[in-house]
DRENDRENPA-85445 format. One record per residue (C-alpha): residue number from 1; residue in three letters; x, y, z. Coordinates in Angstrom, 1 decimal. Example, Ala and Ser with C-alpha at 12.3 -4.5 7.8 and 13.67 -1.06 7.14 Angstrom:
// residues 2
1,ALA,12.3,-4.5,7.8
2,SER,13.7,-1.1,7.1
END
This chain:
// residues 188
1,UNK,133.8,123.2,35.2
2,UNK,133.0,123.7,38.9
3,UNK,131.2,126.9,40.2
4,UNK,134.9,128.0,41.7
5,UNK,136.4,128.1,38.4
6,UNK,133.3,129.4,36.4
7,UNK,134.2,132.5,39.0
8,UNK,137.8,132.8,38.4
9,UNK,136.8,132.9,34.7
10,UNK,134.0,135.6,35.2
11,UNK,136.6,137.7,37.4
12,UNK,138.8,137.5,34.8
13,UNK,136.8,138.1,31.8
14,UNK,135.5,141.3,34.0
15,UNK,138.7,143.4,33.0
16,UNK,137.2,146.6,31.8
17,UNK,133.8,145.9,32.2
18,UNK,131.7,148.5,33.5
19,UNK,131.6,147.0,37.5
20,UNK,134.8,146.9,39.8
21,UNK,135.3,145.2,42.7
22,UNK,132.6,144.4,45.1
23,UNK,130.2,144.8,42.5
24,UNK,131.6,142.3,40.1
25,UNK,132.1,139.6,42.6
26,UNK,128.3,139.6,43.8
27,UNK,127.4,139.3,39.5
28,UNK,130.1,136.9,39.1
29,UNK,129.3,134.4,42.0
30,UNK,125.6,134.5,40.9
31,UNK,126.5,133.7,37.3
32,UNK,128.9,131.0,38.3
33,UNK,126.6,129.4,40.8
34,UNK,123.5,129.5,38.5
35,UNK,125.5,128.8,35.2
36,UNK,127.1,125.3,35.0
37,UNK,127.7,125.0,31.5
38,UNK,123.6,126.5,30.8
39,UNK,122.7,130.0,29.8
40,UNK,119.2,129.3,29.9
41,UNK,119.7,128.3,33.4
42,UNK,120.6,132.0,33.6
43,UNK,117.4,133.1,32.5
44,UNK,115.4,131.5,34.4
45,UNK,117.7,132.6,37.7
46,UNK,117.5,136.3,36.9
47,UNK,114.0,136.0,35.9
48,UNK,115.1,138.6,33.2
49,UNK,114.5,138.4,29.0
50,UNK,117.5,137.2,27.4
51,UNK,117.2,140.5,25.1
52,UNK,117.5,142.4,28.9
53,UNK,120.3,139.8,30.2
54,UNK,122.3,139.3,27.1
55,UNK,123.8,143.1,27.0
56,UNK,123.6,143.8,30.8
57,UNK,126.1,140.5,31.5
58,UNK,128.3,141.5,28.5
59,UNK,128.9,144.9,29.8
60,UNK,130.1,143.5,32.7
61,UNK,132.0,140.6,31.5
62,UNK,133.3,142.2,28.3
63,UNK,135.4,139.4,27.3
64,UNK,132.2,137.2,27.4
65,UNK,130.5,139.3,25.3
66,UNK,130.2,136.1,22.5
67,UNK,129.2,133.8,25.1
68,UNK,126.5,135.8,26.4
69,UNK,125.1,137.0,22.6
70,UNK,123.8,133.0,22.7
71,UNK,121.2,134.9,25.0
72,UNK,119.7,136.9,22.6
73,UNK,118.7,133.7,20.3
74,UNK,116.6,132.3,23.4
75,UNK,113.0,131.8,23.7
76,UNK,113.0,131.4,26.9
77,UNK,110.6,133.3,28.8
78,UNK,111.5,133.6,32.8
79,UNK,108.8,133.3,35.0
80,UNK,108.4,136.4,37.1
81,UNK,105.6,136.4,40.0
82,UNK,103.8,139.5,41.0
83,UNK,105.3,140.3,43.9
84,UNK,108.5,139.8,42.2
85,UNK,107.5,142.4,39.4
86,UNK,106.2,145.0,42.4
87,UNK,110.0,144.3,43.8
88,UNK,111.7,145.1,41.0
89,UNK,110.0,148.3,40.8
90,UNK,110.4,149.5,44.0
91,UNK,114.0,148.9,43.6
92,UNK,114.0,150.8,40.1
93,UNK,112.5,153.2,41.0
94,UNK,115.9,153.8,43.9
95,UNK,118.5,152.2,41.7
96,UNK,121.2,153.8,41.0
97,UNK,121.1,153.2,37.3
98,UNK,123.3,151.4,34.9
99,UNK,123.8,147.6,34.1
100,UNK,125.0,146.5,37.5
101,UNK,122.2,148.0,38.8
102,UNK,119.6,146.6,36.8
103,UNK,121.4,142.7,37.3
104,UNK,121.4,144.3,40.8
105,UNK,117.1,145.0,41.0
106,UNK,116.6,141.1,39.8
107,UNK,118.9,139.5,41.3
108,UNK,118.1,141.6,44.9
109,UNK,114.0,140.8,43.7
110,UNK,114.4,137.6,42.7
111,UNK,116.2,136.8,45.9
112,UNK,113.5,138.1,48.5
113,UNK,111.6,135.4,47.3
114,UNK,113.7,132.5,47.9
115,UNK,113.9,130.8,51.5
116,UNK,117.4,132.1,52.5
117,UNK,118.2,135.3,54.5
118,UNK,118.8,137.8,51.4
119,UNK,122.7,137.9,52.0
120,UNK,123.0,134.2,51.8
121,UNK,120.8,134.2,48.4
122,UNK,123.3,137.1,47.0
123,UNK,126.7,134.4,48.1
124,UNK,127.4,137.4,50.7
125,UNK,129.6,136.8,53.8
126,UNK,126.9,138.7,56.4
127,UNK,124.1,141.3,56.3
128,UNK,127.0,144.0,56.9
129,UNK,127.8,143.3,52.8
130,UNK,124.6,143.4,51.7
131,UNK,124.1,146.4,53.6
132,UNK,127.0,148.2,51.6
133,UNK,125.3,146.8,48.4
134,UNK,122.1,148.3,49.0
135,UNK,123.7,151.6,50.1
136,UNK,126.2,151.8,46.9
137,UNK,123.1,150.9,44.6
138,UNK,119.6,151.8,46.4
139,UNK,120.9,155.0,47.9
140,UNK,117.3,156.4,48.9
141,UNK,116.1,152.7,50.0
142,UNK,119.3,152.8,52.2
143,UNK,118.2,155.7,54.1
144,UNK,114.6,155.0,54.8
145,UNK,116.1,151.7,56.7
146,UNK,116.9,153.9,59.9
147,UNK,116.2,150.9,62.0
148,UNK,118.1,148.8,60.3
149,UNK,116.1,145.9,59.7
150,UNK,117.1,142.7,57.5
151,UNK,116.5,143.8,54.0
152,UNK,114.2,140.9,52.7
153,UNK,111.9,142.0,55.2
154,UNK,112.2,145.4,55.0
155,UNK,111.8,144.8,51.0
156,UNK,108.6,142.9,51.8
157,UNK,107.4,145.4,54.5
158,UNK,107.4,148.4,52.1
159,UNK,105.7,145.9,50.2
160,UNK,102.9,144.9,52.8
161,UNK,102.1,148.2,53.9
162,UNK,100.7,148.9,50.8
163,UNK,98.9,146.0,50.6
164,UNK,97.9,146.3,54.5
165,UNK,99.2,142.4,54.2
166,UNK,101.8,141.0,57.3
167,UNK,103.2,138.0,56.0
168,UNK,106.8,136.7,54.6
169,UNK,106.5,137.3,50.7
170,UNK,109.7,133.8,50.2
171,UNK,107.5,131.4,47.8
172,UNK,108.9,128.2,50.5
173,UNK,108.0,130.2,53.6
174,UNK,104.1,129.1,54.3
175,UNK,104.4,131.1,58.3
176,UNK,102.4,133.9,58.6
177,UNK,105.0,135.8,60.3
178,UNK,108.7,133.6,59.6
179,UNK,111.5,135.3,61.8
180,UNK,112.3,137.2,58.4
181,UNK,109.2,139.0,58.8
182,UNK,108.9,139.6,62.8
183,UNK,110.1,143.0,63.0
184,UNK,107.4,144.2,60.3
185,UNK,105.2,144.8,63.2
186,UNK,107.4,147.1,64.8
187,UNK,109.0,148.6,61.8
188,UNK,106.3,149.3,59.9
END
């Protein structure tokens, strides 16, 4: 089954889950791009325990809810780095709440960390999107970004300035200061 259809499936098996819309594509296109036929795979690409992922997917993807208990049974544990975990606090701590959210904080941490501009990682059309997302979902993050800088590196500013550390925080990136993390010195 290609990516495409693992989506239509997930969109489908959405129907009265607890996400609608926007929300439920952004989970949907992660899970169908990470999937392809694995759930460990999914572990590992949320960087969440199964016993965390297993429940949080099925309330979204109700009809799924079978295919996603294979979860639980996994001893898989997901690797999460440091700055990873210090993401995904920052972004608790301004979450919203409820499953989407929480898929939300490691999919938006886990994604800082990878090479791409954050609204690539997420399978977003532009920075506008993710934008919305963090709005809808990191409210009180949202607000702080007056200047509207690219969220990866205002994530990893906020970051940095406690650390007193300028540097791009994506594992590939080995610049000091990558284009991603440029307008920390104005910003911040």
């Amino acid at each position: 089954m290609s990516a495409a259809e693992r989506y239509t499936s997930l969109i489908r098996a959405a129907k009265g889950g607890v996400s609608e819309g926007f929300d439920t594509h952004v989970v949907a296109h992660a899970v169908a791009r990470e999937a392809s036929g694995d759930v460990a795979a999914l572990v590992q690409y949320w960087g969440l325990e199964p016993v965390e992922l297993a429940p949080a997917l099925s309330e979204v993807f109700p009809a799924l809810t079978e295919v996603f208990a294979g979860l639980r049974a996994l001893t898989v544990a997901p690797g999460v780095a440091p700055t990873e975990r210090r993401l995904r606090e920052l972004l608790k701590r301004h979450a919203s709440g409820g499953s989407v959210s929480q898929l939300l904080v490691a999919l938006v941490a886990r994604g800082v960390l990878r090479p791409l501009p954050l609204w690539r990682e997420l399978g977003l059309c532009n920075q506008a999107e993710l934008s919305g997302l963090m709005r809808r979902h990191f409210s009180a993050l949202a607000a702080r970004n007056v200047d509207d800088i690219g969220w990866k590196a205002f994530l990893n500013g906020i970051l940095q300035r406690e650390d007193g550390v300028l540097r791009c925080a994506a594992e590939a990136c080995a610049a000091e200061a990558c284009d991603d993390a440029a307008p920390l010195a104005a910003g911040f």
